[in-house]
N, C-alpha and C positions, 0 to 999 in steps of 0.2 A: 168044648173049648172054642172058642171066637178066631177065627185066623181071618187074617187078609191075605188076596192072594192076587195075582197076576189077572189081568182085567184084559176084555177085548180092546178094539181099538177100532176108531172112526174115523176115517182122514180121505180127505183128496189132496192132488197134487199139491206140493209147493212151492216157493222157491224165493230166498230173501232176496230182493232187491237189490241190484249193485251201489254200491255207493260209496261215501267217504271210510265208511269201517263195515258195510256190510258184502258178504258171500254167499254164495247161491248155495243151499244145503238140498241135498237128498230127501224126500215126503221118509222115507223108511227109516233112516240115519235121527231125522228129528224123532222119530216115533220111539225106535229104539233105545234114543239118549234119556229123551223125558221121561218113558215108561219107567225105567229103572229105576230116576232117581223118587216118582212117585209110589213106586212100590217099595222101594229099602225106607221111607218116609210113613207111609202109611204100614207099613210092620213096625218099625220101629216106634209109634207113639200110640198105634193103636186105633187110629181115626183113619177118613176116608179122603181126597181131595180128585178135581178135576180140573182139564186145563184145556185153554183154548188157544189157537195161536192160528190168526187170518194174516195172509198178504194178498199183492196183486195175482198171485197166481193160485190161491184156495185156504185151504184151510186142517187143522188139525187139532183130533177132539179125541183126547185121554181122560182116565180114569183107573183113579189109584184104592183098595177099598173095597168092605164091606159096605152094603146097604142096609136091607132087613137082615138083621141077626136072630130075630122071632121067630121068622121062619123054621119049618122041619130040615129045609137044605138052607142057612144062611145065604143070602141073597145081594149077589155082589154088587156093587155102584155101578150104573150104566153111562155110557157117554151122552146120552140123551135123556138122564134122568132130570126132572128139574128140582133146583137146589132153590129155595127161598134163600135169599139174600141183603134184605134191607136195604140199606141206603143208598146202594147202588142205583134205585127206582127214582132219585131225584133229579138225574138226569136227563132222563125222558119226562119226570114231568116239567121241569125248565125247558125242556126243548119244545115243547108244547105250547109251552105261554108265548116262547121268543117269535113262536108259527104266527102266532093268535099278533105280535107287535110289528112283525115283519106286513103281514096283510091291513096292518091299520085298524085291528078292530081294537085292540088295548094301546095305552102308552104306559112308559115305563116310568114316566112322574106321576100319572094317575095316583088319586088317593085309593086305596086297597080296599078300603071300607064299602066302596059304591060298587066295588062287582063283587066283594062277599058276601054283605047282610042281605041282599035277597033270597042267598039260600039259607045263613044263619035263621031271618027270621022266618021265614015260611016250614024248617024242619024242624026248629028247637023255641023257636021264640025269642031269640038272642039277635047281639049284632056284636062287631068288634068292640064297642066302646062300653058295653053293659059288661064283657069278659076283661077288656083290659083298661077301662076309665077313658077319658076325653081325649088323653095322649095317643090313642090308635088312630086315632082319624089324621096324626099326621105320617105313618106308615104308608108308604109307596109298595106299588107292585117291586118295584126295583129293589125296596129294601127287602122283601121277602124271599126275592131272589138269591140275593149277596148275604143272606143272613145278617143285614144292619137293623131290621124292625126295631131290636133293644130289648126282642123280647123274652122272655127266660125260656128253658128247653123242660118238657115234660117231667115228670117223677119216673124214673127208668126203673127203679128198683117197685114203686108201686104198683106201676102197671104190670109189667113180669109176673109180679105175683098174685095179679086180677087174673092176669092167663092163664097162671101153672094152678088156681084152686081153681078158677070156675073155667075149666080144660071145653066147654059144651057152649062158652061164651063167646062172644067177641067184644073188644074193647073196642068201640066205634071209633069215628074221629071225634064225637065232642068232647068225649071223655078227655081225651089227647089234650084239644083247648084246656078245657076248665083244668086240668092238671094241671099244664104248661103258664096257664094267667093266676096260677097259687103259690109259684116259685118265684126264683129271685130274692131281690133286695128286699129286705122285710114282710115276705108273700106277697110284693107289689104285684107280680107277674112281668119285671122290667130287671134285667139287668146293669141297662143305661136310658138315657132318653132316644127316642126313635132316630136314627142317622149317625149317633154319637159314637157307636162301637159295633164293632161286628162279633156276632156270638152268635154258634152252631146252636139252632135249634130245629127240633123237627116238626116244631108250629107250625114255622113258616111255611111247609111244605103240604101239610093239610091242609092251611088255608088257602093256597095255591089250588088245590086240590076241587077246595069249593068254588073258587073263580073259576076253574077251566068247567064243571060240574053246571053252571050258570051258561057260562057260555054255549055248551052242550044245548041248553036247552032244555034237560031232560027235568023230572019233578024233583026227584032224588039224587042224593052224591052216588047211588047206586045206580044209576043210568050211566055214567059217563064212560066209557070206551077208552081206557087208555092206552090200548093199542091204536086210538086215533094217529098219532103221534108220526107213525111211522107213513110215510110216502107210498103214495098206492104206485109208485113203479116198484119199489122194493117189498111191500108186501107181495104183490103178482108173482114177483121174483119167489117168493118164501125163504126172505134174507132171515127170517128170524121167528123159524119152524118149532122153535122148542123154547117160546117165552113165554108166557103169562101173567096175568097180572092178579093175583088170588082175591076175593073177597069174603062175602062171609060164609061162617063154617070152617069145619075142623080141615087139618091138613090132608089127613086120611082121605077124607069125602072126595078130594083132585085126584086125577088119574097121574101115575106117573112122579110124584111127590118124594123126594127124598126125605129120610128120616132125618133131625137132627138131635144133636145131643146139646144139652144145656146140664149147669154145674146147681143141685139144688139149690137155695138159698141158706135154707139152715136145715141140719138132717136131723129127725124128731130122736128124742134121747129118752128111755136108752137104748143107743146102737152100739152094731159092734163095728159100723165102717167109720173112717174118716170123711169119707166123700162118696157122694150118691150122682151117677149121674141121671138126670131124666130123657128118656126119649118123647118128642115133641110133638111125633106123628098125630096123635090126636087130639092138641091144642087147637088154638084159632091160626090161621095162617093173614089175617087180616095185617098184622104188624105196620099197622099207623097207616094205612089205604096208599096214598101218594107220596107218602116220605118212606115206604118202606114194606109195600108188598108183592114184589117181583118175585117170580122163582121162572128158573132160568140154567143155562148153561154156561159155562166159560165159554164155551164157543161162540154161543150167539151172543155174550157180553163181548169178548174180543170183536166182533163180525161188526156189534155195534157201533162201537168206539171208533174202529177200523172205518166204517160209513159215514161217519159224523165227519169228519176231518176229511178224508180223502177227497169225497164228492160235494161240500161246499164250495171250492173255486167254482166248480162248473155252476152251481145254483139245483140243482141237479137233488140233492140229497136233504136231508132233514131241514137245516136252513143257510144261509147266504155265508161268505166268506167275512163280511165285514160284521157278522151278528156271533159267529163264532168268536173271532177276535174278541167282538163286546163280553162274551162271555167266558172267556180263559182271561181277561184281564182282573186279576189279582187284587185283595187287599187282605193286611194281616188280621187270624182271627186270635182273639185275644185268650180262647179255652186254654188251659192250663195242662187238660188231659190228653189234649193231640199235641204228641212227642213230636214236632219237628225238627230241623238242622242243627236249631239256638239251642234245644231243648223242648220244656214245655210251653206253649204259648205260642210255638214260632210257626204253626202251618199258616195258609195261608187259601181263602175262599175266591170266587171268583164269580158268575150266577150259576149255578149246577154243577159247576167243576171245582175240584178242590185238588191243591198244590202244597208240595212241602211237607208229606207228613211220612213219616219212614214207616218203610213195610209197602209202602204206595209207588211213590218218587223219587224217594229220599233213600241212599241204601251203604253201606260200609264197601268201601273201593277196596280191592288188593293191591291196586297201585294207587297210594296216597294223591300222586298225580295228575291222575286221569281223569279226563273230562268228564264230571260227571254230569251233564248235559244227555249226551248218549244215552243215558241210562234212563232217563225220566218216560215216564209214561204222563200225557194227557187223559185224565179220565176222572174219577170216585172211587173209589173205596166202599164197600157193604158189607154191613155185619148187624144179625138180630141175634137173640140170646144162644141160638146155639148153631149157629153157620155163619158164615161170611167169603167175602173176595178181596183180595189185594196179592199182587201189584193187579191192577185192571182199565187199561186204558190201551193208548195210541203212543207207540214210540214214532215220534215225529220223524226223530234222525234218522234212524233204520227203517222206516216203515212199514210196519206193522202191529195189531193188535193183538194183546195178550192179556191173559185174563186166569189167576188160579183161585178155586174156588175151596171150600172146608167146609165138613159139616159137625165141626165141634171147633171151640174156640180157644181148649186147652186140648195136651195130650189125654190118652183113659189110658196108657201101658203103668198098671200100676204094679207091674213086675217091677219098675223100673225106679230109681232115685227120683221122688217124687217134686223134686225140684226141675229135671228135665222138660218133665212136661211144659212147663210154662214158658221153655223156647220152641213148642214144639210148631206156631205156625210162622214164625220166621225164620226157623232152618228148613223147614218143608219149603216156602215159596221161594226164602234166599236162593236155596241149591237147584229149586226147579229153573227160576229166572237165571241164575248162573249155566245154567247147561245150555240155554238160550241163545244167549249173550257167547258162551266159549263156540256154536256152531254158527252162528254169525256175522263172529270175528269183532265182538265189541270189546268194551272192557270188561274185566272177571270181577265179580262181588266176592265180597271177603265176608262168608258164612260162620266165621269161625266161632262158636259158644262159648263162655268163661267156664274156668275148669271149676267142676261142683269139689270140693273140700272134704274131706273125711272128717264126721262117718258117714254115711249113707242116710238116706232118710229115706223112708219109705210110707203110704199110705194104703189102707186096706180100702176096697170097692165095693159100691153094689151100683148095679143098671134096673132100672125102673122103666114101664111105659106109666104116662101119667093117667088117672081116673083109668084105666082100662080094664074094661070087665071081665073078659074072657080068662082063663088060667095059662098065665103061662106055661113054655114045654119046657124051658131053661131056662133060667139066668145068663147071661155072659160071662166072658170074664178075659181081661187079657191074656196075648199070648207071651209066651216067656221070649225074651228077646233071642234064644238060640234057636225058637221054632221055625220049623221047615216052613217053607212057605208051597202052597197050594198052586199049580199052576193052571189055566186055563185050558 
């Protein structure tokens, strides 16, 4: 039987900031509050999360959660385990370009074409304008930025399943392109004319990817270092001991690698489950190179975020205070799928930072009232097919970074009314960020779930590792929601 159970704990001092709504809290008190709600969380849906929480005076690194369930002793989540988490990695690589515009070696009206197609054509024989017609050449580094290029976003469901069959592959970045320039408005590869609209794509971010690759210098997009990024007084420091930037090759083959869980596509019939999940352990961990292969920690995402912000006045940190600005300054993205304030369509991009999208920034107040200002975190959001992060940024107001991470993106307790599950990572992060918020004296979020309806529903399971050759010793299987929980 699969249990989750009470998890070690990583922490040095803390202590919130004084200020207009914040209180100085106890390192043990935080440790105590989060731990619990991460564990009644991760028994209750069956899945594992991690959380990070930096200020001026340190930092604090939880985990909630099995890890390897294959194992002969199931193998719990570690606070320093790294969690691949996608798009979180667009961050740092905007922060990289902004490095690359602050020292004058790019601008940000630059046409995009003249620092990409040296590496398009010297690896693939391509340039921008052979993938996306004449209209690329007026794409700016800027628009690649702010996601206005115009350009469509990848085939999400094709490639996942380029991964989950050929588990031994990696889906490079051209593939990404040539998917992403086949979408859109009549397979134009264009959802608007270049500047005309802003639309989330993960193009942009490849290509990005190839410009900083060029600039590198190196032959290959596999040269380029994107742990460049980070500031050699905070590397020295070891501000950001547990990140990585994965490339090619299975996840397995990294040391340290969280398992993650993804929801099959379609389960081969006939079965006798309704839903399979897959473990991912031995896919590719490549997930789109620069738009999305970071694996990492809440903590050192918090620690990040937390650095970004803090140490630009000084000039000091990643980049200047007036490039930051340039880059949290907002425009509406027009996707229909990122559920903002309005609804769909209402978040809102910025170059690398993204605003407005609930579960992120955006959150249900217990006092209709209350500022919901306090509440917002500066940062990204990350999610690949079966892990992610949110909330994950800089609370400006209270200062400080926090960051919850998942390694499945629905609940697997299929003990349970199989409609639960599918609140299960906004009442995990609601309640965790709420415990936050209630020891630091902000405003309280209003977690509250709609009542599921009689009768019950229910789904039968099975857990899978994908292509994996060895025999398994068990299957999983959740735990019943009255089971004891395993203490450390």
């Amino acid at each position: 039987m699969l249990r989750f159970a009470l998890l070690c704990t990583s922490a040095s001092a803390i202590a919130l900031p004084n200020g207009a709504h914040g209180v100085t809290v106890a390192p043990e008190v935080m440790r105590r509050v989060v731990q619990s709600v991460l564990d009644k969380m991760s028994i209750k849906y069956n899945m594992s999360f991690g959380f990070g929480f930096v200020d001026s005076h340190g930092s604090v690194s939880l985990t909630g959660g099995l890890d390897d369930v294959w194992a002969r002793v199931p193998q719990r989540l570690q606070p320093h385990t790294l969690i691949p988490l996608g798009s979180v990695t667009k961050p740092w690589t905007a922060l990289r370009v902004m490095q690359h515009v602050e020292d004058g070696t790019v601008g940000l009206e630059d046409a995009a074409h003249l620092w990409i197609d040296p590496m398009l054509q010297r690896l693939w024989g391509s340039s921008l304008e052979q993938l996306w017609g004449p209209r690329a050449r007026n794409v700016t580094v800027r628009d690649l930025l702010g996601m206005t290029s115009g350009f469509a976003d990848y085939s999400d469901e094709h490639l996942e399943a380029l991964t989950l069959v050929h588990s031994g592959d990696d889906v490079g970045p051209l593939l990404y392109l040539v998917s992403a320039s086949h979408q859109g408005v009549n397979h134009s590869g264009y959802v608007c004319e270049p500047g005309a609209c802003a639309a989330y794509s993960g193009a942009n971010y490849v290509l990005l990817g190839l410009l900083l690759a060029n600039l590198d210098g190196g032959f290959s997009w596999q040269d380029f270092d994107q742990r460049s990024v980070i500031p050699p007084q905070l590397w020295r420091a070891g501000r950001y001991a547990h990140t990585s930037f994965l490339k090619l090759g299975r996840c397995s083959q990294y040391p340290h690698v969280a398992h993650q869980w993804a929801t099959a596509p379609d389960t081969p019939r006939p079965s006798p489950y309704n839903i399979t999940f897959l473990d991912l352990h031995d896919t590719s961990c490549l997930n789109g190179w620069t738009m999305g292969n970071i694996a990492t920690t809440a903590e050192d995402l918090a620690r990040f975020f937390y650095d970004v912000h803090t140490l630009a006045p000084s000039g000091a940190g990643f980049v200047n205070a007036s490039t930051l600005a340039m880059m949290t300054d907002y425009h509406s993205l027009s996707d229909t799928w990122c559920w903002g304030p309005n609804g769909g369509g209402s978040c809102m991009y910025g170059l690398g930072f993204m605003k407005d999208q609930v579960g992120q920034d955006v959150w249900p107040m217990m006092d209709p009232h209350a500022d919901v200002e306090v509440v917002r975190v500066s940062g990204h959001p990350g999610e690949d097919w079966g892990s992610g992060v949110s909330p994950c940024g800089y609370n400006q107001m209270l200062g400080f970074g926090i960051c919850v991470a998942y390694t499945s993106l629905v609940g697997m307790n299929c003990s349970a009314d199989k409609r639960s599950n599918a609140y299960a990572v906004f009442e995990a992060t609601c309640l965790t960020y709420d415990a936050v918020l209630g020891l630091v004296g902000g405003p309280r979020l209003n977690c509250t779930l709609p009542t599921l309806h009689p009768p019950a529903r229910y789904e039968t399971c099975d857990w899978k590792r994908v292509n994996h050759s060895r025999p398994l010793p068990h299957p999983p299987h959740p735990p019943h929601p009255r089971e004891e929980v395993v203490e450390a």
